[in-house]
One Martini backbone bead per residue (centre of mass of N, CA, C, O) as a GRO file, in nm:
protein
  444
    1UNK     BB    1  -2.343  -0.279  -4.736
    2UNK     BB    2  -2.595  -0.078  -4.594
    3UNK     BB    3  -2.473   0.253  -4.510
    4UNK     BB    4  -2.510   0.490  -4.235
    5UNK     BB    5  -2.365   0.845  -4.190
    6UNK     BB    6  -2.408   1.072  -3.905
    7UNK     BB    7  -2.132   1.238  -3.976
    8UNK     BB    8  -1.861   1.439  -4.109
    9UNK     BB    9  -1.642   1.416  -3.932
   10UNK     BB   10  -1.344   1.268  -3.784
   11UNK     BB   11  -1.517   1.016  -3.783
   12UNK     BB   12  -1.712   0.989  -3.995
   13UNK     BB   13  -1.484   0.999  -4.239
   14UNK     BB   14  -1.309   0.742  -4.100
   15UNK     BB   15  -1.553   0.546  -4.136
   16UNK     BB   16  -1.638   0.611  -4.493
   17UNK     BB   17  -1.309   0.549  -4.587
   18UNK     BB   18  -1.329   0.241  -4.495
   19UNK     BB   19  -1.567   0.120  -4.576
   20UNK     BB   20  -1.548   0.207  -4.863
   21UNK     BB   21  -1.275   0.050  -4.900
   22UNK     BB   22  -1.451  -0.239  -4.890
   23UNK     BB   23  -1.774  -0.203  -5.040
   24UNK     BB   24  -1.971  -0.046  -4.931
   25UNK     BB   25  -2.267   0.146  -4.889
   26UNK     BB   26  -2.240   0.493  -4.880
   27UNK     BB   27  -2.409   0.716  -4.631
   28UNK     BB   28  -2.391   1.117  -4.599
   29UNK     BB   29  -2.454   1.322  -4.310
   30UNK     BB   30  -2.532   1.659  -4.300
   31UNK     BB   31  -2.539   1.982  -4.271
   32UNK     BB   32  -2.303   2.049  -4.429
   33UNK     BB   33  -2.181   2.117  -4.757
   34UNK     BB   34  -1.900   2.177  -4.748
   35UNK     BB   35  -1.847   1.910  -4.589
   36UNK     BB   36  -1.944   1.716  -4.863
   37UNK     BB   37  -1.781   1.840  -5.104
   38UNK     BB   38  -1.539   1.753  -4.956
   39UNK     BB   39  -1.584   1.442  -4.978
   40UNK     BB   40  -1.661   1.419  -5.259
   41UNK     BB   41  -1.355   1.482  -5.376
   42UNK     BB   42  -1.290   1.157  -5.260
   43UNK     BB   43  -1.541   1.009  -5.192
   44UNK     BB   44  -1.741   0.710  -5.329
   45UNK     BB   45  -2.044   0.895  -5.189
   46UNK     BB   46  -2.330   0.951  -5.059
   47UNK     BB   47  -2.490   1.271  -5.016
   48UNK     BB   48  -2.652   1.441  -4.696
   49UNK     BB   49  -2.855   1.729  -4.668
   50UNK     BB   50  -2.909   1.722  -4.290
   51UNK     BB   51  -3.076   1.618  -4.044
   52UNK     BB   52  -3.065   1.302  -3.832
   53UNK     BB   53  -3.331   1.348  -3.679
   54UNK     BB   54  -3.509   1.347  -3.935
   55UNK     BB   55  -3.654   1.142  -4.084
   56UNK     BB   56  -3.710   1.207  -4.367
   57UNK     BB   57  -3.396   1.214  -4.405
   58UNK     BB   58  -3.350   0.885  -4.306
   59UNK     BB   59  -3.522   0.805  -4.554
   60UNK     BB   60  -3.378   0.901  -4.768
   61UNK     BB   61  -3.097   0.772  -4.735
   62UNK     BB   62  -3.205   0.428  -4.593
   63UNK     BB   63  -3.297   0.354  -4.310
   64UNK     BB   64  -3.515   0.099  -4.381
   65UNK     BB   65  -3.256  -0.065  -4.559
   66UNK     BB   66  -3.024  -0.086  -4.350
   67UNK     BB   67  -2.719  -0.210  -4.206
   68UNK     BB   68  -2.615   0.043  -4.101
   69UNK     BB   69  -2.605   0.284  -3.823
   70UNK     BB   70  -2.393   0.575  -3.762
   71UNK     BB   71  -2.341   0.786  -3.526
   72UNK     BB   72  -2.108   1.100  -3.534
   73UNK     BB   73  -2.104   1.332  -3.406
   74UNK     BB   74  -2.024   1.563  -3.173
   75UNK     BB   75  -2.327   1.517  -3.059
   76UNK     BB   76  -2.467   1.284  -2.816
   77UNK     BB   77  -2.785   1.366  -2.859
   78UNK     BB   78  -2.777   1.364  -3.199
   79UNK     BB   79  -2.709   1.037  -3.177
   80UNK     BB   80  -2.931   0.912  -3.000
   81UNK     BB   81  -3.147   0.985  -3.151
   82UNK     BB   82  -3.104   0.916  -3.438
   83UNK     BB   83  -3.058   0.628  -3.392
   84UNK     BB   84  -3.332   0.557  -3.277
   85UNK     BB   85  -3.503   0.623  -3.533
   86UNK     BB   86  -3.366   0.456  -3.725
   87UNK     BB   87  -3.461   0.176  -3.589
   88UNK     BB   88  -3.769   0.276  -3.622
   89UNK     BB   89  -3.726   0.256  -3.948
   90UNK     BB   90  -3.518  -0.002  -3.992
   91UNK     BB   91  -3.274  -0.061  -3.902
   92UNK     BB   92  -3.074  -0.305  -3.805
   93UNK     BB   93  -2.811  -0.138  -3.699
   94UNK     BB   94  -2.675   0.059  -3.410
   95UNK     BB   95  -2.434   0.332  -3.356
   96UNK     BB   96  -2.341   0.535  -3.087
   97UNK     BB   97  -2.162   0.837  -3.031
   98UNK     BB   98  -2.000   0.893  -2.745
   99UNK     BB   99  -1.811   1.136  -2.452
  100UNK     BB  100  -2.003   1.084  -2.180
  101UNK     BB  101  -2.034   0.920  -1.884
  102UNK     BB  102  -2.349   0.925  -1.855
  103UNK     BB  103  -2.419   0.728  -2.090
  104UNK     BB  104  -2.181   0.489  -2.115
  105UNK     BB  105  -2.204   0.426  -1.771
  106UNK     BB  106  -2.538   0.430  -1.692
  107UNK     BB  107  -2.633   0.701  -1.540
  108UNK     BB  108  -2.929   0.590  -1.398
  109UNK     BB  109  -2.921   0.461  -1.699
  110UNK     BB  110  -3.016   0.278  -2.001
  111UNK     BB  111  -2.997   0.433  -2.313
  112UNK     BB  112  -2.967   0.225  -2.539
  113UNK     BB  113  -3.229   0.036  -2.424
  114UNK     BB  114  -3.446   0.286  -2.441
  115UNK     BB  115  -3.349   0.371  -2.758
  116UNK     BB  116  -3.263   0.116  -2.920
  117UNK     BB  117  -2.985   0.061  -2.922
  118UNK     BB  118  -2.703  -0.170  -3.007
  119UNK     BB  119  -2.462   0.078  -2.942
  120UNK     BB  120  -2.183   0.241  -2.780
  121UNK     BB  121  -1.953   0.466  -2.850
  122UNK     BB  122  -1.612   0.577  -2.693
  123UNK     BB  123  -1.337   0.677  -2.777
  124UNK     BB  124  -1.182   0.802  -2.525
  125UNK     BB  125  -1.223   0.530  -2.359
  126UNK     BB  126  -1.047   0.358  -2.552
  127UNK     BB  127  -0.809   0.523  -2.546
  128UNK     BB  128  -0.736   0.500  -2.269
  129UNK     BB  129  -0.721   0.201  -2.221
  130UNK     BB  130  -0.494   0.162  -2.395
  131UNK     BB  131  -0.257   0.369  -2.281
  132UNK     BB  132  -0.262   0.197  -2.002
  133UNK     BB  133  -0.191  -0.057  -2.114
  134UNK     BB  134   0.082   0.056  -2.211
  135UNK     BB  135   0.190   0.173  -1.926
  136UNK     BB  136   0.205  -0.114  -1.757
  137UNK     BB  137   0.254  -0.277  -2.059
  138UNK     BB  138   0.460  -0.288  -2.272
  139UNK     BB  139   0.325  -0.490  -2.522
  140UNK     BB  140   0.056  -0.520  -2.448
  141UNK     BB  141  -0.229  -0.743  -2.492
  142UNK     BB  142  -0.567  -0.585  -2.464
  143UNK     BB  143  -0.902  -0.711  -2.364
  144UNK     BB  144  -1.041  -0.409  -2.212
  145UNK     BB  145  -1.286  -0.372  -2.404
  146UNK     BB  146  -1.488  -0.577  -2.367
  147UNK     BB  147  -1.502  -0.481  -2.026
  148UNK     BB  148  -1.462  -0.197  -1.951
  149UNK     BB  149  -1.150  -0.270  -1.780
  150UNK     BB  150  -1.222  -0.555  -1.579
  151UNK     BB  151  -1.011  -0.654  -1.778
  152UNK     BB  152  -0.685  -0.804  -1.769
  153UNK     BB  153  -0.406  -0.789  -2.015
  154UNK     BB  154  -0.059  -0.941  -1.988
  155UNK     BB  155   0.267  -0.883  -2.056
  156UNK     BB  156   0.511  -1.110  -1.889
  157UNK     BB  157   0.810  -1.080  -1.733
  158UNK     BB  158   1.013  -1.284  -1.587
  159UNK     BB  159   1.167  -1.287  -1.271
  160UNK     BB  160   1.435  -1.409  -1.122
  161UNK     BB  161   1.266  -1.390  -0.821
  162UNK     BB  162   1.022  -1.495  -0.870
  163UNK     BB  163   0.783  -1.701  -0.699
  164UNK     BB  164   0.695  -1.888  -0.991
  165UNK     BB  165   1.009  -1.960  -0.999
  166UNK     BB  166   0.976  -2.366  -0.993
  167UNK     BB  167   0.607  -2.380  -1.029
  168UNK     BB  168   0.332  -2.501  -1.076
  169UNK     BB  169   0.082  -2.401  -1.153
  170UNK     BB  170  -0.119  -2.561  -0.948
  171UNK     BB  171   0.073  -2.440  -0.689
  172UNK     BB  172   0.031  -2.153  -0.784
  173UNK     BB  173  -0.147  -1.902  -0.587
  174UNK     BB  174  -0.370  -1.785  -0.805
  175UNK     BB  175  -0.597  -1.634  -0.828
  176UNK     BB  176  -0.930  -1.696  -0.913
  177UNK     BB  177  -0.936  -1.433  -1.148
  178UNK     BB  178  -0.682  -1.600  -1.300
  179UNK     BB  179  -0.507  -1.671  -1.581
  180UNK     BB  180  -0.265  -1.833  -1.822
  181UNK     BB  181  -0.250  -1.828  -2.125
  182UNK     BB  182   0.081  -1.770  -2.232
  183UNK     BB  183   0.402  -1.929  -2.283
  184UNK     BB  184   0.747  -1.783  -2.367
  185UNK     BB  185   1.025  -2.022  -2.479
  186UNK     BB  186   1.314  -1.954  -2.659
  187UNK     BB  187   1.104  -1.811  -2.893
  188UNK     BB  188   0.880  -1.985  -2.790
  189UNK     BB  189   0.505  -2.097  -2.799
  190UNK     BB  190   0.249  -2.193  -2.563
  191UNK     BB  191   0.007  -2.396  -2.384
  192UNK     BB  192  -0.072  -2.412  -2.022
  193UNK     BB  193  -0.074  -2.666  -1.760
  194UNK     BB  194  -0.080  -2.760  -1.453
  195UNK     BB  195   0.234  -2.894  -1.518
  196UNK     BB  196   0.369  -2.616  -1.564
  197UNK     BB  197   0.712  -2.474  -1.552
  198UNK     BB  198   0.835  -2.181  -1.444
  199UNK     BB  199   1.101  -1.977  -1.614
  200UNK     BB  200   1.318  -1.804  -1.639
  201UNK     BB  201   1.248  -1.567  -1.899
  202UNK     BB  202   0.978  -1.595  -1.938
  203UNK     BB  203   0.652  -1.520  -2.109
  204UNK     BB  204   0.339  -1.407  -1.973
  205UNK     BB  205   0.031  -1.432  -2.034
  206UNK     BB  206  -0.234  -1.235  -1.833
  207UNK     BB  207  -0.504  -1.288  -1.661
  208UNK     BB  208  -0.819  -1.079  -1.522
  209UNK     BB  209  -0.953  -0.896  -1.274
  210UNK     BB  210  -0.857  -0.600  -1.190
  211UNK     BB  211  -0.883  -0.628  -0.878
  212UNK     BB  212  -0.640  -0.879  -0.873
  213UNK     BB  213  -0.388  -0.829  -1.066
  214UNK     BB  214  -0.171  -0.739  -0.892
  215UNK     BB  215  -0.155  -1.044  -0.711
  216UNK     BB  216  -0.078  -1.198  -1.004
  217UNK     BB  217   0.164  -1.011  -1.099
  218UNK     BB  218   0.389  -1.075  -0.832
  219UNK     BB  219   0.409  -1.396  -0.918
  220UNK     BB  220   0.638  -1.254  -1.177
  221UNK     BB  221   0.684  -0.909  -1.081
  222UNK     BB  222   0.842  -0.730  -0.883
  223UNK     BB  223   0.791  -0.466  -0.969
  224UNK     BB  224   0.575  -0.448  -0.852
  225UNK     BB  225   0.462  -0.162  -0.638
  226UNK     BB  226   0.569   0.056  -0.818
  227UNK     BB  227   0.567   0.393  -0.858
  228UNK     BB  228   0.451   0.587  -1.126
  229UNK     BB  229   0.502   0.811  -1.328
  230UNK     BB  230   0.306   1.073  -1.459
  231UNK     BB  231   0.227   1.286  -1.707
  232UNK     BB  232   0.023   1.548  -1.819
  233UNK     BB  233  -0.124   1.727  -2.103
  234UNK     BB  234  -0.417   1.843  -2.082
  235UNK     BB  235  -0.774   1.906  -1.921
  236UNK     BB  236  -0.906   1.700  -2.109
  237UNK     BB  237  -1.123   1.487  -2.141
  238UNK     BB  238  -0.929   1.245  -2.224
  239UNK     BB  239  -0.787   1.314  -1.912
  240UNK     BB  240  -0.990   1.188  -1.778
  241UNK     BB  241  -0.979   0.927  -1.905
  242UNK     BB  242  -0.720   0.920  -1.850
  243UNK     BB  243  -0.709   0.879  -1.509
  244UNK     BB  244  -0.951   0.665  -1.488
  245UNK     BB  245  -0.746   0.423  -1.584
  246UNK     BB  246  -0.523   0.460  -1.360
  247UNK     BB  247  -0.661   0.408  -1.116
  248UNK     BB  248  -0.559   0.200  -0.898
  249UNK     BB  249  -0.225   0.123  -1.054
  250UNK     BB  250   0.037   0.256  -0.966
  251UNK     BB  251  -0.002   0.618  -1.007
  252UNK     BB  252   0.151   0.886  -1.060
  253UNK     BB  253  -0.044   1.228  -1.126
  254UNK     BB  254  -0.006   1.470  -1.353
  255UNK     BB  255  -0.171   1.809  -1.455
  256UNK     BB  256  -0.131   2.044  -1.716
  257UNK     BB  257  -0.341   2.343  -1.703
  258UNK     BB  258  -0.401   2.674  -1.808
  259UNK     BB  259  -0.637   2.657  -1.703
  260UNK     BB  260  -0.805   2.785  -1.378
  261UNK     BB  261  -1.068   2.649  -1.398
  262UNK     BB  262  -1.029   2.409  -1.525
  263UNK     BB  263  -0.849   2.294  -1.289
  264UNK     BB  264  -1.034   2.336  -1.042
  265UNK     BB  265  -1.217   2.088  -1.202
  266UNK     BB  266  -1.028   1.904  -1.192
  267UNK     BB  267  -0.963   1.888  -0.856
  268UNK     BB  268  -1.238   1.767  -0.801
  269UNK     BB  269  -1.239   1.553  -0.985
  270UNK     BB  270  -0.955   1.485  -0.939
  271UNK     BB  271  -0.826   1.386  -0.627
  272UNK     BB  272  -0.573   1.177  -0.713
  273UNK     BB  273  -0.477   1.423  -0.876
  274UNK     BB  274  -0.219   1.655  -0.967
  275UNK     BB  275  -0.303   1.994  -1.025
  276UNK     BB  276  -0.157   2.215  -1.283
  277UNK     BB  277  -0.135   2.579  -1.341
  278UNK     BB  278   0.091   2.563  -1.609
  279UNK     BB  279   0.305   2.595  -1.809
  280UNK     BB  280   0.501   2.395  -2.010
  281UNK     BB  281   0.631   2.487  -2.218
  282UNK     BB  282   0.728   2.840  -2.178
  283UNK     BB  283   0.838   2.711  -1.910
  284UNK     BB  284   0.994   2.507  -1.612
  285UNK     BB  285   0.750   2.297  -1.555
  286UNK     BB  286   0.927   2.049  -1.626
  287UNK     BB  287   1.172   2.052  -1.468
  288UNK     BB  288   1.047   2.082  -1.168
  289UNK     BB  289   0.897   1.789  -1.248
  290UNK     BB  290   1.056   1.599  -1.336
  291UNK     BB  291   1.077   1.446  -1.605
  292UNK     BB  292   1.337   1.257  -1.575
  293UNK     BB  293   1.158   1.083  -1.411
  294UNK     BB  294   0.957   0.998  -1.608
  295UNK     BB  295   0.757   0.723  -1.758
  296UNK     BB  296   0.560   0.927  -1.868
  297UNK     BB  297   0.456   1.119  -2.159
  298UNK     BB  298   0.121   1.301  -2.218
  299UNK     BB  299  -0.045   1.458  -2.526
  300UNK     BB  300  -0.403   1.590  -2.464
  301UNK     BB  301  -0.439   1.828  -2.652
  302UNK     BB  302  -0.668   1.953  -2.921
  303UNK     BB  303  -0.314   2.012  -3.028
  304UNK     BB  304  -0.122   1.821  -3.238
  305UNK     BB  305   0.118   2.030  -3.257
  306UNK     BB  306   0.177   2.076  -2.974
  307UNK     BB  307   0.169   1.762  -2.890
  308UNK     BB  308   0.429   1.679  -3.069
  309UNK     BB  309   0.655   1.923  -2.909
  310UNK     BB  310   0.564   1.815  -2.589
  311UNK     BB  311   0.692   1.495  -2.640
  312UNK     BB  312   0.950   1.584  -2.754
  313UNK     BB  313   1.048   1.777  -2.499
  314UNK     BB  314   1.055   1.527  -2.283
  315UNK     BB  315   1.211   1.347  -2.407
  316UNK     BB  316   1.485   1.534  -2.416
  317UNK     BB  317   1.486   1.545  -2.125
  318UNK     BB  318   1.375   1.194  -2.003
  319UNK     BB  319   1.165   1.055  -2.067
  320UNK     BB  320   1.100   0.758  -2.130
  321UNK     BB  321   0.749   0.818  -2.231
  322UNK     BB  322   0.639   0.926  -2.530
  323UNK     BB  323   0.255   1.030  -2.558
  324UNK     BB  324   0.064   1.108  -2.827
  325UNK     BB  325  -0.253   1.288  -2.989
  326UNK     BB  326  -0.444   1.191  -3.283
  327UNK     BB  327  -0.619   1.233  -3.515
  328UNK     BB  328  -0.439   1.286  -3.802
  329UNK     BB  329  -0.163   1.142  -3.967
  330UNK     BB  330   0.019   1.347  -4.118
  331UNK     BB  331   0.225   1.283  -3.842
  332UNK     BB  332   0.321   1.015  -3.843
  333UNK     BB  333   0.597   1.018  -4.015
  334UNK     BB  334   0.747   1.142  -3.779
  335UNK     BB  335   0.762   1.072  -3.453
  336UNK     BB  336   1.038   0.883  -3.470
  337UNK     BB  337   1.240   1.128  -3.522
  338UNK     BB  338   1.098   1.292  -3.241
  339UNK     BB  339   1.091   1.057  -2.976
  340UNK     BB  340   0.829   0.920  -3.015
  341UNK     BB  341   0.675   0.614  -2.930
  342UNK     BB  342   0.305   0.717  -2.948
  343UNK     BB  343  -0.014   0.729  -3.125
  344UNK     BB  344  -0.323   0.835  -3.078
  345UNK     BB  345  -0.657   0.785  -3.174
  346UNK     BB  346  -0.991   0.815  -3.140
  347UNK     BB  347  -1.111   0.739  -3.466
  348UNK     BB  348  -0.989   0.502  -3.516
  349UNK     BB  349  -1.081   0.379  -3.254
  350UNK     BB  350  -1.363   0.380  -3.338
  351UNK     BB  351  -1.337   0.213  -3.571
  352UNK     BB  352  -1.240  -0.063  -3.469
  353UNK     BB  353  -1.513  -0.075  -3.320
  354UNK     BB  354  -1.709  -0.100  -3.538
  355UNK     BB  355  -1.584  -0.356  -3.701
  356UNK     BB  356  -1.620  -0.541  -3.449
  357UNK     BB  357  -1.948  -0.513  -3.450
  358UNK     BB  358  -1.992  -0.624  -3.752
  359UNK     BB  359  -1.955  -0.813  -3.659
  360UNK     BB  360  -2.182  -1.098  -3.665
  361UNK     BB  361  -2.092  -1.368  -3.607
  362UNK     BB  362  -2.062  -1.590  -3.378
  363UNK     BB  363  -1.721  -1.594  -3.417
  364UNK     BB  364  -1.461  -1.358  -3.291
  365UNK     BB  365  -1.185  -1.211  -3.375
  366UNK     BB  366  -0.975  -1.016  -3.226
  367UNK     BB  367  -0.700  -1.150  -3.131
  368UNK     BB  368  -0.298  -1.207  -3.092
  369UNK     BB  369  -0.072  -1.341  -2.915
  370UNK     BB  370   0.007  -1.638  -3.088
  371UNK     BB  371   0.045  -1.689  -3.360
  372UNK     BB  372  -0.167  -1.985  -3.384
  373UNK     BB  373  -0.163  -2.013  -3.066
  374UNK     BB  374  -0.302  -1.766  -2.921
  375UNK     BB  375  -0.628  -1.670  -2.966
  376UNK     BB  376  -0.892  -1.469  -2.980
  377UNK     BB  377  -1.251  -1.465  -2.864
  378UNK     BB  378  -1.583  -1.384  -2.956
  379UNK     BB  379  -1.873  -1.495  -2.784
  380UNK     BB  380  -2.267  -1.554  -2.826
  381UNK     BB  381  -2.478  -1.732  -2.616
  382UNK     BB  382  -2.742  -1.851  -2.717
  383UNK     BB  383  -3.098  -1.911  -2.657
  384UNK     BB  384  -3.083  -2.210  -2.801
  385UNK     BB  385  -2.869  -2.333  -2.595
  386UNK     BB  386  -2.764  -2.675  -2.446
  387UNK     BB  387  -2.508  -2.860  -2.456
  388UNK     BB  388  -2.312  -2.596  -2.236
  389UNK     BB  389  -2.529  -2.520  -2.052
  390UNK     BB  390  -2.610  -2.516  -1.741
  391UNK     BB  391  -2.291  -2.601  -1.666
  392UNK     BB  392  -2.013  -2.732  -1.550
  393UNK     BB  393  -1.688  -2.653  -1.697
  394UNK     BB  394  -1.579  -2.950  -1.578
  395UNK     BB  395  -1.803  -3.099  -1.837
  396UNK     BB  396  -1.694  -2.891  -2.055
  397UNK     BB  397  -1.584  -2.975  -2.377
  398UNK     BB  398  -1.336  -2.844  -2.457
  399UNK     BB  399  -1.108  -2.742  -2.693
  400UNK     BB  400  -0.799  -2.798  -2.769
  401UNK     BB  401  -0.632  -2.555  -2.568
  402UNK     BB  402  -0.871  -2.411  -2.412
  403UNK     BB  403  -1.033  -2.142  -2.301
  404UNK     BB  404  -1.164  -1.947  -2.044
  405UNK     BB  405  -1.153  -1.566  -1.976
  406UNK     BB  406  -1.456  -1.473  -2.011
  407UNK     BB  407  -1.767  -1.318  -1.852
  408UNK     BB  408  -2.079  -1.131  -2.021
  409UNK     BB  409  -2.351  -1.039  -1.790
  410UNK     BB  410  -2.430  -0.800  -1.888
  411UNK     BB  411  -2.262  -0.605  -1.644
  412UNK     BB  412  -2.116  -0.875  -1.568
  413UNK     BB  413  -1.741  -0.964  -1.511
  414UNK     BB  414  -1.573  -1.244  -1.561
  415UNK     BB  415  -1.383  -1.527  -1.430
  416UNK     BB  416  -1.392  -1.857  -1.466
  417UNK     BB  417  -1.501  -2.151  -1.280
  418UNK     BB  418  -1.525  -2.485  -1.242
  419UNK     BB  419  -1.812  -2.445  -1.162
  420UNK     BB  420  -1.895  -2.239  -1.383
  421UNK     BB  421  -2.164  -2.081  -1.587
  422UNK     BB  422  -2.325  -2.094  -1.908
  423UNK     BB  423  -2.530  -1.887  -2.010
  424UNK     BB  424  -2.778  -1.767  -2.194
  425UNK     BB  425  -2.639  -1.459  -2.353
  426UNK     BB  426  -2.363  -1.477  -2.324
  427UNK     BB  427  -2.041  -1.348  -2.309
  428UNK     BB  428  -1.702  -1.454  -2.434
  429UNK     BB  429  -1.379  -1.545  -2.374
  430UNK     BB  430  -1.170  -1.705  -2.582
  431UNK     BB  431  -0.864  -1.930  -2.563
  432UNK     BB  432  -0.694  -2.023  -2.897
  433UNK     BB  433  -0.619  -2.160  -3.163
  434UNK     BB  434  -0.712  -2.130  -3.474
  435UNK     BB  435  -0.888  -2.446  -3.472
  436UNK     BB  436  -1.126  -2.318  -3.243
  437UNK     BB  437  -1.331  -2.191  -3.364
  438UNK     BB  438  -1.511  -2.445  -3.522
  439UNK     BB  439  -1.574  -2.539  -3.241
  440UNK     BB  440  -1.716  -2.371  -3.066
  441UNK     BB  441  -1.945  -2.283  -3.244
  442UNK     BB  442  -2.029  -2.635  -3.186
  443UNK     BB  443  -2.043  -2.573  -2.854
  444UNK     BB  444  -2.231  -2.294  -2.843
   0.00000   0.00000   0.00000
C-alpha cells in the first residue's frame, strides 16, 4: 500500500515504523527537518518537508493516488484539516488522530463526517479503556472498543457459591442484553448452548452492554459490588479519560496533581473523582492515603521515568496492582524486575488501531477468547445484502457454534437479541470458532 503519515512525533514515527516493516511504501510529512533526518537514519522511507495543511504539499506526498493517509501531528486541528483535504484529493481512506472529546465524542456535531474523515482515533482513550479493562478484570479480553466503552467482555472466574452454579444457561436470569460466550473447564474450553450447566471453578467469558453488566456479572462473581480503591499519579488528559473510563463501575478514585490550578480544574471536571494536591512522590502523601490498601495504582504523568518509579514505590509500599504509562520502549524489559504489574503506550495503542482500521476484509478477526475455539470476529453488512437481512435472528441460521455479540448501527450499540433484526449497513461482532470466518462472510 501507498501510505502518507502527516506528523513524525511519537505515534507518526510508530506508525512509519511498524507499518514500513510490513513492506507499505511510506510517506513522512513534517514541519521539523531535524526530525525528519532523523527518521531518515533509521528508517526507509520517503521524508517531506512541509506542512500537512497546504495542498501542493500532500500533492507531493502523492495523496492523490494514496491507499492511506494517517494524520498525527500533536494538534487535534491540525489533523482533521489534513485528513480533510487528503481525502478531497484523492486519498482513498483515511485517519485522524484526535485526543480532545469534543471532536471524538462528537459534542456539536459528527467532524468526521462533516468533513469526510473515514476514521479518528483517539490513543488516550483507547488507553484508557485498556486500563479500565485491566483494572475491573485482570486477564479480561475486551472488544470494548468496537463499541467505544458500550460493550464489554469479561473472563470471570465462578465463585463456589455464585448463584450461576448448577444452573442452566437457559434457566438462569441473565439480562436480556448479556450472553455467556465461552466457559473453560478443567483445563478445557467449549462454546456454551442453552442447556450448559455452570459449575464451580469454571471460567466464563461474559459479554454484555455496560449499563447492565454488573447485574450479570454479580450471578457468576460474588465480589461484584466491593468497592475497589485506586490511586492515580498526574492530572494529564490520559487520566481524565481514565477516570471517565471507571466511572459508574464500582471504584473509588484518588488522584494526585501538584499543580494548584490543574487540580482546581479538575475537581470541577471530575466531581466523582477525590482530587488531592499534593506531591506524592516527596511527601508522605502515599502513606496517608493508604496506598497499601489500594487495588491498583495508576502512574500517568508526561514523565515516563517519574512514572516507573512511582509506581514501582507504591507497589513496595503494598499496592496489589502497579501501572505505569510509557510512550517509548526503552524501560519495557526493566517493568517487571522493579515490580510494576503492566505498561500502557498510548502510540502502540495508536497503532494497533490503525492496523485494525486497515484491515479492509468483509470479515475481520480482533481477538482470541480461545484459541481455535472462540475467535472475535468483526464484519460490516453490505448495503446490497439480502440472504440474513430485516429477519428476526431466530431465522437466521448462524454457523454452527457461533453467536452474534453486539451490534452498531450509527452510533447505537446493542446486543441482539432472537427477535432482533439486522439491517444493512450494520457493524457485528460476532464470536465463533476459526472456520467461522469463510461462513459468516458467505451469510452476510
Amino acid at each position: 500500500m501507498n501510505i502518507v503519515i502527516c506528523g513524525a512525533g511519537e505515534v507518526g514515527r510508530h506508525c512509519a515504523e511498524v507499518l514500513a516493516a510490513q513492506g507499505h511504501n511510506i510517506t513522512v510529512i513534517d514541519l521539523k527537518a531535524d526530525t525528519l533526518a532523523d527518521l531518515d537514519d533509521v528508517l526507509d522511507v520517503r521524508s517531506l518537508n512541509g506542512s500537512g495543511t497546504h495542498a501542493d504539499v500532500l500533492l507531493e506526498a502523492g495523496c492523490a493516488k494514496a491507499d492511506l493517509f494517517i494524520a498525527a501531528t500533536s494538534s487535534d486541528e491540525i489533523n482533521l484539516l489534513s485528513a480533510s483535504i487528503a481525502k478531497a484529493l484523492g486519498a482513498d481512506k483515511v485517519i485522524a488522530r484526535v485526543h480532545h472529546s469534543a471532536y471524538f465524542e462528537k459534542r456539536g456535531m459528527d467532524y468526521a463526517r462533516h468533513l469526510g474523515i473515514d476514521h479518528l482515533v483517539c490513543p488516550e482513550f483507547s488507553t484508557a479503556l485498556a486500563i479500565a479493562s485491566t483494572l475491573r478484570s485482570p486477564g479480561s479480553l475486551a472488544i470494548e472498543q468496537f463499541a467505544r466503552g458500550q460493550i464489554e467482555m469479561q473472563k470471570l472466574p465462578v465463585s463456589d457459591n455464585a448463584k450461576a452454579v448448577g444452573t442452566e444457561l437457559s434457566s438462569l436470569k441473565l439480562p436480556a442484553s448479556s450472553r455467556v460466550a465461552a466457559v473453560e473447564r478443567a483445563g478445557s474450553a467449549f462454546l456454551p448452548d442453552a442447556k450448559t450447566v455452570i459449575q464451580k471453578q469454571d471460567v466464563v467469558i461474559l459479554i454484555g452492554e455496560s449499563a447492565g453488566f454488573d447485574k450479570a456479572r454479580k450471578l457468576f462473581d460474588t465480589e461484584t459490588g466491593r468497592s475497589r480503591r485506586v490511586i492515580i499519579l498526574g492530572g494529564t488528559a490520559q487520566c481524565v479519560w481514565v477516570c471517565r473510563a471507571l466511572r459508574d463501575r464500582g471504584f473509588s478514585v484518588r488522584v494526585f496533581e501538584t499543580d494548584q490550578a490543574r487540580a482546581e480544574e479538575l475537581a470541577q471536571k471530575l466531581n466523582w473523582v477525590t482530587i488531592l494536591h499534593a506531591d506524592a512522590m516527596n511527601t508522605d502523601a502515599l502513606k496517608d492515603e493508604r496506598v497499601d490498601l489500594a487495588d491498583a495504582f495508576i502512574a500517568l504523568t508526561d514523565d515516563e521515568e517519574h512514572n516507573i518509579l512511582a509506581a514501582a514505590r507504591a507497589k513496595s509500599m503494598g499496592a496489589k496492582s502497579a501501572v505505569a504509562m510509557l510512550q517509548r520502549p526503552t524501560y519495557q524489559h526493566l517493568l517487571g524486575h522493579v515490580g510494576i504489574d503492566r505498561a500502557f503506550s498510548p502510540r502502540t495503542t495508536a497503532v494497533t488501531e490503525v492496523l485494525r482500521l486497515m484491515d479492509a476484509g468483509p470479515v475481520r478477526h480482533l481477538a482470541s477468547l480461545v484459541e481455535g475455539i472462540a475467535e472475535v470476529y468483526e464484519l460490516t453488512v453490505p448495503l446490497g445484502a439480502s440472504q440474513s437481512v430485516n429477519r428476526p435472528l431466530r431465522e437466521v441460521k448462524l454457523p454452527k457454534n457461533t453467536m452474534l455479540a453486539a451490534v452498531q448501527r450509527e452510533d447505537d450499540v446493542f446486543v441482539p437479541r432472537a427477535d432482533s433484526q439486522i439491517e444493512p449497513g450494520d457493524t457485528v461482532i460476532a464470536i465463533g470458532p476459526a472456520g467461522a470466518r469463510k461462513a459468516l462472510r458467505k451469510l452476510f
